[in-house]
Every structure is written in structure tokens, then in C-alpha cells.
C-alpha positions in Angstrom: 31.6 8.9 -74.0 28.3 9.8 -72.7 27.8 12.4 -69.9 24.9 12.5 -67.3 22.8 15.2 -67.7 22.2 17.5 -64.1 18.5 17.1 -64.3 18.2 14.3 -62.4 20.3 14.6 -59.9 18.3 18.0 -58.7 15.1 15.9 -58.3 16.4 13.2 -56.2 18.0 15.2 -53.5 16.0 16.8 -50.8 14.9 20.4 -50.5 15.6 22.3 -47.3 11.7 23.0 -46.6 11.6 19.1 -46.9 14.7 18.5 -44.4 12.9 21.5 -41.8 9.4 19.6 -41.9 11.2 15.9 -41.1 12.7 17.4 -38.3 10.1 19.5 -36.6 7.9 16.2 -36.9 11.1 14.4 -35.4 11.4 17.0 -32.8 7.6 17.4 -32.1 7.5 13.1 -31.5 10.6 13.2 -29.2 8.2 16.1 -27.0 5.6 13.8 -26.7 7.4 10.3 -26.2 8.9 12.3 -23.5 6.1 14.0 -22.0 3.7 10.5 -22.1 7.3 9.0 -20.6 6.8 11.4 -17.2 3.5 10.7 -16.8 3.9 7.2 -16.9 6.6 7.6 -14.6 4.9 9.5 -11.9 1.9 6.6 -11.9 4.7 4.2 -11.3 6.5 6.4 -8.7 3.0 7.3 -6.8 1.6 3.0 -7.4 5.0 1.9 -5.8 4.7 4.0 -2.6 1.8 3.4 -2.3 2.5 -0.3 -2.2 5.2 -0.4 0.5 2.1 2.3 2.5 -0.2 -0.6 2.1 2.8 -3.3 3.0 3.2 -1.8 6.2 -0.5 -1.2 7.0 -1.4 -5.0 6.6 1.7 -5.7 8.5 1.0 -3.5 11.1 -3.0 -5.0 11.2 -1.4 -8.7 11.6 1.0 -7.1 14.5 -2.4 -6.0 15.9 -4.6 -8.8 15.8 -1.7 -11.0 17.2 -1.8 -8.1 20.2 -5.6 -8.2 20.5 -5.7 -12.0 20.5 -2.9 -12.3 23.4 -5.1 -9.6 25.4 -5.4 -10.9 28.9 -8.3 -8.6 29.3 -10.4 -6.1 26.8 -8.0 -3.2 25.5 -8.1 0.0 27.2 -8.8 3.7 26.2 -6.6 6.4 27.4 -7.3 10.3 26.7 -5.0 12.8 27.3 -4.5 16.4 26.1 -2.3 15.1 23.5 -2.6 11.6 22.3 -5.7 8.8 22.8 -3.8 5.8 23.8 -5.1 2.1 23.4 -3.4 -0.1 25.8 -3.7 -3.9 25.6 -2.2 -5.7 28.8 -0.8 -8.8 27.2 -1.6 -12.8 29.1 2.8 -12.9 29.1 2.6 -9.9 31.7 3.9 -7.4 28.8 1.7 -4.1 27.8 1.6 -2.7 24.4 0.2 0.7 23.8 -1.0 2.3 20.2 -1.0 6.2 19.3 -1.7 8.4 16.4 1.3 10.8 16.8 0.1 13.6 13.9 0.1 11.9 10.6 2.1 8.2 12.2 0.8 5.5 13.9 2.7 4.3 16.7 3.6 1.2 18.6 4.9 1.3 22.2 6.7 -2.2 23.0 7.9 -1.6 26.7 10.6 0.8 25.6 10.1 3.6 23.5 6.9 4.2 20.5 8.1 3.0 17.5 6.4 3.9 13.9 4.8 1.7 12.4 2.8 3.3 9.4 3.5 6.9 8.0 0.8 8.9 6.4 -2.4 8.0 8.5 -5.4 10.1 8.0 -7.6 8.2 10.6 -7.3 5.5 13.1 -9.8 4.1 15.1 -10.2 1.4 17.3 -13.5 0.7 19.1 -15.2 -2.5 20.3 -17.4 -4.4 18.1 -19.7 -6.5 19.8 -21.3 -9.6 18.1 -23.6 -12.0 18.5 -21.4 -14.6 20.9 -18.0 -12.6 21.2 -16.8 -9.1 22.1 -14.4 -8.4 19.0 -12.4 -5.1 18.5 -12.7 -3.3 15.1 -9.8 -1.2 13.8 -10.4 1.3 11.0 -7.4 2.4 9.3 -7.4 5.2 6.4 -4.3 6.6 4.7 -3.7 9.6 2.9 -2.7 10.1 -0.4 -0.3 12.5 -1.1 -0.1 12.3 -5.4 -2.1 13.2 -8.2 -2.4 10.5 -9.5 -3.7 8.3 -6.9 -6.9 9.8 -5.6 -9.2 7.6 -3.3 -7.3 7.0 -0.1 -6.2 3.5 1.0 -9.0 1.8 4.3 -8.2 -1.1 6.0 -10.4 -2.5 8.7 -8.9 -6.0 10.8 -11.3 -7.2 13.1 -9.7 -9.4 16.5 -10.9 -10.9 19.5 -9.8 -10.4 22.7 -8.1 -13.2 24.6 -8.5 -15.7 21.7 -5.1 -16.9 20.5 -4.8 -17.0 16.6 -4.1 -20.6 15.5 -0.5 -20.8 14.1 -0.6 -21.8 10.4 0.6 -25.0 9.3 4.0 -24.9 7.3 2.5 -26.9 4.7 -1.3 -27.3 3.5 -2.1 -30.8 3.6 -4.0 -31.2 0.1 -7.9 -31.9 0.2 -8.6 -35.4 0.4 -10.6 -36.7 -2.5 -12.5 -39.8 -2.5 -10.8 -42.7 -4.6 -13.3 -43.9 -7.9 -14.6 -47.4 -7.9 -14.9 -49.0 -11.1 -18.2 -49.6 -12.2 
């Protein structure tokens, strides 16, 4: 019978310095993955609000140039001490009515302002003559609230007054292409 000898066996276990430096390195990755984890999270959290912000400013710029194009005469100007008003007197006898109420933009239907985008940092609509038409310009800038995200978001939707858009066909026809003749 032959017995092992302990020599080896020492070598092919780990020290402790050995087990302390695998797991500092261990420990020092997991601090990193996490921290490059939050950062990448806050983009994602400051992109996707900033999204639905733009969402809602093109939405409210198509609400607009459907208002300015049903305008039964040019769109109005109203100061007061506390809110410039646009008011557009509609060819179905209705009246809508746009304010900047501090940092909102607002919509007023007939019945009470409702909010259409949060977080404005300027709004302005002014005529914009042109060479054949009297169109309305509206300059639209939101403010960013994040770190991350730093030039603000402009819009700018141009309408004219009294011009009904065209309604969009459900389906686009496809482009008629001549037919070949043989040769």
C-alpha cells in the first residue's frame, strides 16, 4: 500500500490572499456594472419622457393647425395682466382660445382650459405673411428638466387661416408606373 504524500495537496488549494483578491475584483466589477447600470437607466428614464413631451407637442401642433385652418377669420391677440390669449373664432360658430398658464399650454374648448403640453418654456404665435397667403407661425420650445438631455425640444407648425386641411385618404393609392413594351 502506497500513501500520498501532503505535498501536493498544499499547492493545489488556494491561499487566502488569493480568495481576498478574487473577491475584491468580484466586488469592485459588481460596483461598476451597477453604477454604468444607473446611468444607463436615467438616459432611458429622461429619452422616454421626453418622448411622450414631444407626443403631445406634435399632437397638440396638429389640434392647432386643424383650429387655424377652420378659422373663420385671422386669430386674435388678447393681453391681460395675467395671460396673452389667442382666440380663433371657428366657421362652425365655436371659439377656441390658447394660453400659456406658467410652465402649461392650454386649450379652452367652450368649457373650461384644458392642458395640453406640460413643461413649455416658450410659446409664440404670430402671423407669418407670405408671398400669396397670410399664414400663422407657432413657435413652441420645451424645457428640459434632466441631465442628461440638454438642448431643449422646438417645434414650429405653420397654418393658414380659413383653408381647410384636406382629409387624408385611408389608403395611398400606389404610384402608377407606365407598363414596358417589348422591343
Amino acid at each position: 500500500m502506497k500513501l500520498r504524500s501532503h505535498k501536493n495537496r498544499s499547492r493545489t488549494g488556494a491561499s487566502l490572499m488569493e480568495l481576498l483578491l478574487y473577491a475584491s475584483l468580484l466586488v469592485m466589477l459588481l460596483v461598476c456594472g451597477t453604477r454604468f447600470f444607473n446611468i444607463v437607466y436615467q438616459h432611458n428614464k429622461a429619452v422616454a419622457k421626453s418622448a411622450g413631451f414631444t407626443a403631445s407637442a406634435l399632437d397638440s401642433g396638429k389640434h392647432w393647425r386643424r383650429d387655424i385652418s377652420n378659422a373663420k377669420d385671422e386669430p386674435r391677440l388678447i393681453r391681460s395682466d395675467e395671460f396673452d390669449v389667442i382666440e380663433i373664432d371657428q366657421t362652425d360658430g365655436g371659439q377656441v382660445r390658447y394660453r400659456v398658464n406658467q410652465t402649461q399650454l392650454e386649450r379652452h374648448n367652450g368649457e373650461e382650459w384644458i392642458p395640453v403640453v406640460k413643461r413649455v418654456s416658450s410659446s409664440v404665435m404670430l402671423p407669418d405673411p407670405r408671398e400669396h397667403v397670410r399664414a400663422w407661425r407657432w413657435e413652441l420650445a420645451l424645457e428640459t428638466k434632466s441631465d442628461f438631455l440638454v438642448d431643449p425640444a422646438r417645434f414650429s407648425f405653420v397654418a393658414v387661416p380659413g383653408r381647410p386641411l384636406a382629409a387624408r385618404p385611408e389608403k395611398i393609392p400606389p404610384p402608377d408606373t407606365p407598363e414596358e413594351q417589348p422591343e
